[in-house]
C-alpha positions in Angstrom: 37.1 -4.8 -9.1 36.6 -6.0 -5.2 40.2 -7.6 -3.9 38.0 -10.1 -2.2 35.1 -11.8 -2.5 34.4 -11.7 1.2 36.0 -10.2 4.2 34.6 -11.6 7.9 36.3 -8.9 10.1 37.3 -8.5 13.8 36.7 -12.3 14.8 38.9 -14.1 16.6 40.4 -16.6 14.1 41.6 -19.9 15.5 45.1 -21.3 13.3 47.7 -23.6 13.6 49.5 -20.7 15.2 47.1 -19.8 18.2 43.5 -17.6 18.6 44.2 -14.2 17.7 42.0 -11.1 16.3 42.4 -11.4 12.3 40.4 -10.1 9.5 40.3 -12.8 7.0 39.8 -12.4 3.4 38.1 -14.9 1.0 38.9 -15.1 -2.6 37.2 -18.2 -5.4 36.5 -20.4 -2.8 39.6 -20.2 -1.0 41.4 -18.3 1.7 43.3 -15.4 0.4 44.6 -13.5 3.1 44.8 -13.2 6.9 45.5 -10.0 8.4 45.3 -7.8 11.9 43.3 -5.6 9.8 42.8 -6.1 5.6 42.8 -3.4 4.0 40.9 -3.2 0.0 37.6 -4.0 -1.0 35.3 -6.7 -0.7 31.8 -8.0 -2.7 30.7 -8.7 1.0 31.5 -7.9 4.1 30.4 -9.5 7.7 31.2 -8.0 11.3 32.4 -11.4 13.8 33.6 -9.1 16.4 33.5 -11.1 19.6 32.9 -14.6 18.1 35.1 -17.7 17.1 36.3 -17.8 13.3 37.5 -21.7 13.4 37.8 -24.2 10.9 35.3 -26.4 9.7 34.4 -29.7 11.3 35.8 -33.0 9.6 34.1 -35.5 11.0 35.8 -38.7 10.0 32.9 -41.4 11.3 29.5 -40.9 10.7 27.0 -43.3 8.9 24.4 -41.6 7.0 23.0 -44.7 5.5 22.1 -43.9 2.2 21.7 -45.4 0.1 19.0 -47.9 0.7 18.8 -46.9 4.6 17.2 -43.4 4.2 15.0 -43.9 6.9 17.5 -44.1 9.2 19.2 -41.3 8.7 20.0 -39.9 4.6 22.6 -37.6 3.4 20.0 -34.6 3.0 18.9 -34.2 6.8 22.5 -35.9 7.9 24.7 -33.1 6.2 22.2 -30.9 7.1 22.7 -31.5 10.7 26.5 -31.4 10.4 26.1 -28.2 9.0 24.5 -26.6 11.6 27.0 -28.1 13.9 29.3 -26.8 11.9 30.7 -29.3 10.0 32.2 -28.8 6.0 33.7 -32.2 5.5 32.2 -36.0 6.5 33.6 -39.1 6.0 30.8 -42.1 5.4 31.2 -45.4 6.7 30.3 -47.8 4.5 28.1 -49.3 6.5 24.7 -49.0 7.3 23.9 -48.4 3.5 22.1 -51.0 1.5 24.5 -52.3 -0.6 27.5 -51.5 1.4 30.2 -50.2 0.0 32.2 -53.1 -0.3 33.1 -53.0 -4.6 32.9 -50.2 -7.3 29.6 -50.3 -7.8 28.3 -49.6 -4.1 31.0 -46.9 -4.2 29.7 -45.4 -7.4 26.0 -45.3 -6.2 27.1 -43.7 -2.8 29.3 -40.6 -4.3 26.1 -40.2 -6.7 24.0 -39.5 -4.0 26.4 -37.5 -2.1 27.1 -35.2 -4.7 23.4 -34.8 -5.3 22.2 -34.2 -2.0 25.4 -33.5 0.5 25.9 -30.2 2.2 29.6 -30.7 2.6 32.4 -32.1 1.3 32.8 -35.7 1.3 35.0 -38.8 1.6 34.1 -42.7 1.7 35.2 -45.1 3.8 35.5 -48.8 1.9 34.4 -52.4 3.5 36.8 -54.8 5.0 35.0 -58.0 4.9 35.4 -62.1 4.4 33.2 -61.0 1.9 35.2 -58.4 -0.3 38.7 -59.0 0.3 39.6 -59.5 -4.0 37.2 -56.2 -4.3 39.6 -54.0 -2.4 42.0 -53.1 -5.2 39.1 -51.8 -7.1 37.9 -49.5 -4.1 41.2 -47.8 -3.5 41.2 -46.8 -7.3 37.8 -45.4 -7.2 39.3 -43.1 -4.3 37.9 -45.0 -0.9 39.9 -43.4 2.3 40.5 -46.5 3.7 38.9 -49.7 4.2 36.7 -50.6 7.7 37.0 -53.8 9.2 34.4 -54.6 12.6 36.4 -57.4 14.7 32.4 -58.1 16.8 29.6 -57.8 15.1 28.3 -55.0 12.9 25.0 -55.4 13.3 23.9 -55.8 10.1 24.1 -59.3 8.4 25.5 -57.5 4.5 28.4 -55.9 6.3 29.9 -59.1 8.1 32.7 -58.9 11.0 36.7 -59.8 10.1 37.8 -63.0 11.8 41.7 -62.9 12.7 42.7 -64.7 9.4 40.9 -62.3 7.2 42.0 -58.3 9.1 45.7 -59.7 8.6 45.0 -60.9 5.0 43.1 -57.6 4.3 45.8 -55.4 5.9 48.4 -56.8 4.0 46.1 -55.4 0.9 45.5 -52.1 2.4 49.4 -51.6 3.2 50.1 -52.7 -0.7 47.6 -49.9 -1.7 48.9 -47.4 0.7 45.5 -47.0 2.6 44.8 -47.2 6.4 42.2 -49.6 7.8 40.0 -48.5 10.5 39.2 -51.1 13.1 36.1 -50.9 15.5 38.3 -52.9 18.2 35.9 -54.8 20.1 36.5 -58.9 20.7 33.6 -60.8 19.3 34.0 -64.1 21.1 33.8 -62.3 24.9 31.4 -60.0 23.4 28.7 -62.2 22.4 29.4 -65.1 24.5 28.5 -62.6 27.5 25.4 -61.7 26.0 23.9 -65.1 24.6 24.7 -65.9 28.7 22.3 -62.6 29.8 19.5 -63.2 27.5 19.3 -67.0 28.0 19.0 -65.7 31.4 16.9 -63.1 31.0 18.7 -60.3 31.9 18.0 -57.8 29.3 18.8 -54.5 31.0 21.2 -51.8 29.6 23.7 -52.7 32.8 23.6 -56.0 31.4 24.2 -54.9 28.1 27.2 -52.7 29.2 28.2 -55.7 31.2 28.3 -58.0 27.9 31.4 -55.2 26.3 33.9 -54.9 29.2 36.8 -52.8 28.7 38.8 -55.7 28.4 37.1 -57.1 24.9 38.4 -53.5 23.8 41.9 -53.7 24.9 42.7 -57.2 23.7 41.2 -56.3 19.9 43.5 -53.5 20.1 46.6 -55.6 21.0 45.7 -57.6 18.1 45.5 -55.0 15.8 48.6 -53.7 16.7 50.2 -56.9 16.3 49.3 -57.1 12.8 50.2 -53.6 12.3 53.6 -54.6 12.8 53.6 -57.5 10.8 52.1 -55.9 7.9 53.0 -52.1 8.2 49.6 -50.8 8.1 48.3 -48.0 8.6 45.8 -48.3 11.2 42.9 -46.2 13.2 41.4 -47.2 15.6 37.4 -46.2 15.8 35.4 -44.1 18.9 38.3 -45.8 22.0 36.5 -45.4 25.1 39.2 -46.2 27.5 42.6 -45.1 28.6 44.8 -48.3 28.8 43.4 -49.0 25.0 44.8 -45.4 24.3 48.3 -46.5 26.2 48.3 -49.3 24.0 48.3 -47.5 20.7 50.5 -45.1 22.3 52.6 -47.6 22.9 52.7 -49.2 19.6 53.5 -45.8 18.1 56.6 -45.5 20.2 57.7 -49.1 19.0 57.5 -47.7 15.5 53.7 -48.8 14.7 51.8 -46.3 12.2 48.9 -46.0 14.5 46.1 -43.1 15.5 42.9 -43.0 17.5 39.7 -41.4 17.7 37.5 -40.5 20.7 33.7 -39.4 21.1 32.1 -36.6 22.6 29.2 -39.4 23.8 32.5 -41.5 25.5 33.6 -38.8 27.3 30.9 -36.6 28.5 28.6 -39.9 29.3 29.1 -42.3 31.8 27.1 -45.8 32.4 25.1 -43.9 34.8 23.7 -41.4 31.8 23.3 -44.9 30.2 21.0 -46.1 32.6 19.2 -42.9 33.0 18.7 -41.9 29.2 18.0 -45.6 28.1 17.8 -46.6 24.4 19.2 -42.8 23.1 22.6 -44.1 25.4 23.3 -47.0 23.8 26.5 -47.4 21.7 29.4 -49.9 21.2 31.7 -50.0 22.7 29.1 -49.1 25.7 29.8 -45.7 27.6 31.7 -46.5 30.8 32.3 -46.2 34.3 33.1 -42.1 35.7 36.7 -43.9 36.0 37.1 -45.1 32.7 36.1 -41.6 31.5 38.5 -39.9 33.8 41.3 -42.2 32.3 40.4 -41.2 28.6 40.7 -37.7 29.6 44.0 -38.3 30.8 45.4 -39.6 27.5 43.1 -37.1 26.0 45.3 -34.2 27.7 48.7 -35.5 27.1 48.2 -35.4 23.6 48.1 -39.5 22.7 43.8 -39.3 20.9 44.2 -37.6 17.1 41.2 -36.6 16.8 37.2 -36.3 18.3 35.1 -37.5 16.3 31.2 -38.2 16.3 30.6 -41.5 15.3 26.6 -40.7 14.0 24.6 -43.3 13.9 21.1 -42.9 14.0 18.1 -45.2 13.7 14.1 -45.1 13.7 12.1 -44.7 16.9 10.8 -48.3 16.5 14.6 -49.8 16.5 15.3 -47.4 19.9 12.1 -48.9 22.2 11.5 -52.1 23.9 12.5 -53.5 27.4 15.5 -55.6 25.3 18.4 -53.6 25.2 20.3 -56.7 23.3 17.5 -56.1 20.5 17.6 -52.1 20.6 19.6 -50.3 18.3 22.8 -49.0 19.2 23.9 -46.0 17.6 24.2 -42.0 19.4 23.0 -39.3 16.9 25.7 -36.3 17.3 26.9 -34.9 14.5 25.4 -31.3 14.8 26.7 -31.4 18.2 30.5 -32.5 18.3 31.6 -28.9 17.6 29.6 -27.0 20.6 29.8 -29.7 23.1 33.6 -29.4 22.6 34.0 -25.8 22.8 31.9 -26.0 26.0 33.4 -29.0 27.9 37.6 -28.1 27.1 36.3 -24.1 28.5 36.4 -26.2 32.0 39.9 -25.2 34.0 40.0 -29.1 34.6 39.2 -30.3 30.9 41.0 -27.4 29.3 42.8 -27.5 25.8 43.7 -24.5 23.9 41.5 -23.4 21.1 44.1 -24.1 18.1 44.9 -27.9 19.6 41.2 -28.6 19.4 40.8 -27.6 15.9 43.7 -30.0 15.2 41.4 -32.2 16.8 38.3 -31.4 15.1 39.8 -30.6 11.7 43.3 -30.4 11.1 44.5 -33.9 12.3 42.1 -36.0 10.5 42.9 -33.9 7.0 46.6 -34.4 7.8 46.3 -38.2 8.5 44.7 -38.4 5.0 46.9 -35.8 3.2 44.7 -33.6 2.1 45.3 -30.8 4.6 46.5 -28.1 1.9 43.4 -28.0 1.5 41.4 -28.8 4.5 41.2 -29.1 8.0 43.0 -25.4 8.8 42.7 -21.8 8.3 45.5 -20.7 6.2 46.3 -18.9 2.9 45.3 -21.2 -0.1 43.2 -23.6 1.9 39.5 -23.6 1.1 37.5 -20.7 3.1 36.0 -24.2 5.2 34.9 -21.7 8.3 32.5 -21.8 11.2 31.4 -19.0 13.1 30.8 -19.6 16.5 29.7 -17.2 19.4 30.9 -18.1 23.1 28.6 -16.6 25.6 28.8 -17.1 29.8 24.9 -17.9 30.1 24.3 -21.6 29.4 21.6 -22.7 27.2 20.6 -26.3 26.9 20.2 -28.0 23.8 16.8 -28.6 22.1 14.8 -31.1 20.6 13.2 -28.4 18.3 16.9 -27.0 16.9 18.0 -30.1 15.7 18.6 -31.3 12.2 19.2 -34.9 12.2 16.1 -37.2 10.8 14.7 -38.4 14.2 16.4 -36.1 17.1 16.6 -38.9 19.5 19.6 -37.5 21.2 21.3 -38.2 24.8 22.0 -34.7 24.8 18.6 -32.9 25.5 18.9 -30.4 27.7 22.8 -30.4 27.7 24.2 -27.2 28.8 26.3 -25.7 26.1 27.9 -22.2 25.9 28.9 -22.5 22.0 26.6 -21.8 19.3 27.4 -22.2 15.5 26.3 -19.2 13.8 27.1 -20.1 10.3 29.0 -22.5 8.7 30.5 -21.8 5.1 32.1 -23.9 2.7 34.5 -22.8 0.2 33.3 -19.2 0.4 29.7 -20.2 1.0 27.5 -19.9 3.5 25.8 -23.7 4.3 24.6 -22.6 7.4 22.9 -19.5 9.3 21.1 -18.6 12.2 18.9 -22.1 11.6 18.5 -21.3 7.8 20.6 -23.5 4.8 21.2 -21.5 2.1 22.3 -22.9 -1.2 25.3 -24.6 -0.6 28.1 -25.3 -4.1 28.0 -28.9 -5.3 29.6 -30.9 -2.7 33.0 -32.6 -3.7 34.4 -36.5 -3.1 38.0 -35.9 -1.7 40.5 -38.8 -2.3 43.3 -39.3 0.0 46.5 -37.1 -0.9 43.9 -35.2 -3.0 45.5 -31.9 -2.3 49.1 -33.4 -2.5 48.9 -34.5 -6.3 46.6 -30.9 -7.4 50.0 -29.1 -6.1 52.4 -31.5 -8.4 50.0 -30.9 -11.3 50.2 -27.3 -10.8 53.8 -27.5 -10.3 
């Protein structure tokens, strides 16, 4: 009998240790053993000499908008993009489906669909609305994540925004039921007062639209949030930060004992408000990209270790909601999920932008699995953990991206023609290959993942 059922040899395998030459062995899904060189036999074995062995992406913010949005987006050609980029886990806001998943039911319908369609592994995010404050209890015991709360507006009239009376309300629930809320931090009073002011004026441009979201709607929803953090003990995360001082802030309110952590997006810092004016519709996003100072200051707090995690914040829509001379009226959502991984690898290769290859698959992987307890299992490559793995090859030449080798429904991307030097070259999931060279092989039944997931498995097996 073969010791493994795989073996990828030679690669350099990227752990919470460092980057090192390992052969690493796969055994029933899982990781079995890591080694300078295995010895014994496998059913399969594959030569990686030369080329990345890291974990797979968790991407904790995309919306894939199914059901009921399909056009938009859809698990199928969602998870098939994250796959190439190589992703193995997702976790689905719960909006822009139709329902939202704001009660059991939604929720049921959703992990339906994902475990008929998805190519990875999956968690769902839970609503935190006016609307579904009394239905929270009976998300967290279906196995939401966490709960979402928008403090502007979403965007969509079934997913309504939290007013001040009902995040602190709501937070008291999700701190009763041990779940963290995410917050897209933006102000909604300076937010849409500034832009009812520049269309009754008709001033409809995208520098008027990043003009109606200044930095300062982001910081004072921040503040707020923190606020309540204290007052409730909360767990909170703060949603795609696109500036420094808001990143102070929450570093800030960690130190003063506030159980706090933050995302940023490849789009937030790699774009500036000039790229928004250039690219147009494919730009826009909210919070808005910024100015090449803002960015510079994200990057700072990005570097000294205060952002958990990068992730990509996908949110696609049809042409027709991405055109027009109205960039109130245009949709604003970046589609990016297949390429949070190699723009990454790229970008922190810079001497001035650099970060060590095992600190950015905390980033990319391990952090968010930890912050949900679920990294036995997830998130790292280790003995025990499931064989999660993408292979990526680093080369000097720069190739830019292409419309034509994207998976996403609609391909309306900012970052055509991007220079990358990081290209997936498969992407497995427990033991199987999702992903390769452009082709999707028969991936295993993809699996809802509950928070602490891996944490009670070990007491049962104990």
């Amino acid at each position: 009998m073969p010791d493994f059922d795989l073996i990828l040899r030679g690669g350099t395998v990227v752990t919470p240790a460092g980057a090192a030459r390992r052969d690493l062995g796969v055994a029933e899904g899982r990781i079995a053993a890591l080694a300078e060189s295995l010895a014994g036999r496998a059913t399969e074995e594959w030569d990686v000499g030369g080329m990345l062995v890291l974990p797979g992406l968790v991407d904790p913010h995309v919306h894939f908008n199914e059901p009921g949005r399909e056009d938009w987006e859809g698990l199928d050609t969602g998870t098939r993009a994250l796959a190439a980029g190589g992703g193995t886990m997702f976790f689905d806001m719960p909006l822009n489906s139709a329902p939202p998943v704001l009660d059991a039911a939604a929720f049921a319908a959703k992990r339906v669909r994902a475990e008929r369609k998805s190519r990875c592994d999956f968690a769902l995010w839970g609503g935190l609305t006016p609307a579904n404050l009394r239905q929270m209890p009976e998300l967290a015991e279906c196995g939401v994540i966490g709960f979402k709360a928008f403090l502007s507006s979403s965007g969509t009239d079934d997913f309504p925004r939290a007013d001040t009376a009902t995040l602190l309300e709501g937070m008291k629930l999700a701190a009763s039921l041990g779940l963290v809320v995410a917050v897209h931090a933006e102000n909604e009073s300076i937010c849409a007062q500034l832009a009812r002011r520049a269309v009754a004026e008709g001033r409809l441009t995208m520098r008027d639209y990043l003009a109606s979201r200044p930095a300062v709607a982001e910081l004072e929803a921040v503040q707020r949030t923190i606020l309540m953090a204290w007052e409730t003990g909360c767990a909170v995360h703060f949603c795609h930060i696109s500036t420094g001082a808001a990143v102070q802030m929450i570093t800030d309110g960690r130190l003063q004992g506030a159980n706090l952590t933050c995302e940023a997006c490849p789009h937030h810092l790699l774009l500036t408000d000039e790229d928004a004016t250039r690219l147009g519709a494919a730009a826009k996003c909210a919070p808005p990209l910024r100015s090449a100072d803002e960015q510079a200051a994200l990057w700072e707090r990005l570097l000294a270790g205060e952002v958990d995690w990068i992730a990509s914040d996908h949110s696609p829509a049809p042409p027709a909601m991405k055109q027009g001379d109205d960039f109130f009226r245009i949709w604003g959502g970046i589609a990016g999920a297949q390429l949070t991984l190699p723009l990454m690898l790229t970008e922190t290769r810079r001497p001035d932008h650099a970060i060590p290859l095992e600190r950015l698959a905390e980033l990319l992987a391990g952090n968010p699995a930890r912050r949900f307890g679920f990294d036995a299992a997830k998130g790292r490559l280790a003995p025990g953990a499931d064989a999660d793995l993408a292979v990526v090859a680093l080369t000097e030449e720069l190739r830019p991206v292409c419309r034509d080798e994207l998976h996403d429904r609609h391909r309306l991307s900012p970052w055509l023609g991007w220079p990358l030097r990081a290209r997936v070259v498969r992407t497995v999931l427990r033991g199987r290959t999702t992903f390769l060279n452009d082709e999707f092989p028969d991936a295993p039944p993809a699996r809802l993942v509950r928070p602490g997931e891996a944490a009670r498995e070990e007491e049962a097996e104990s």
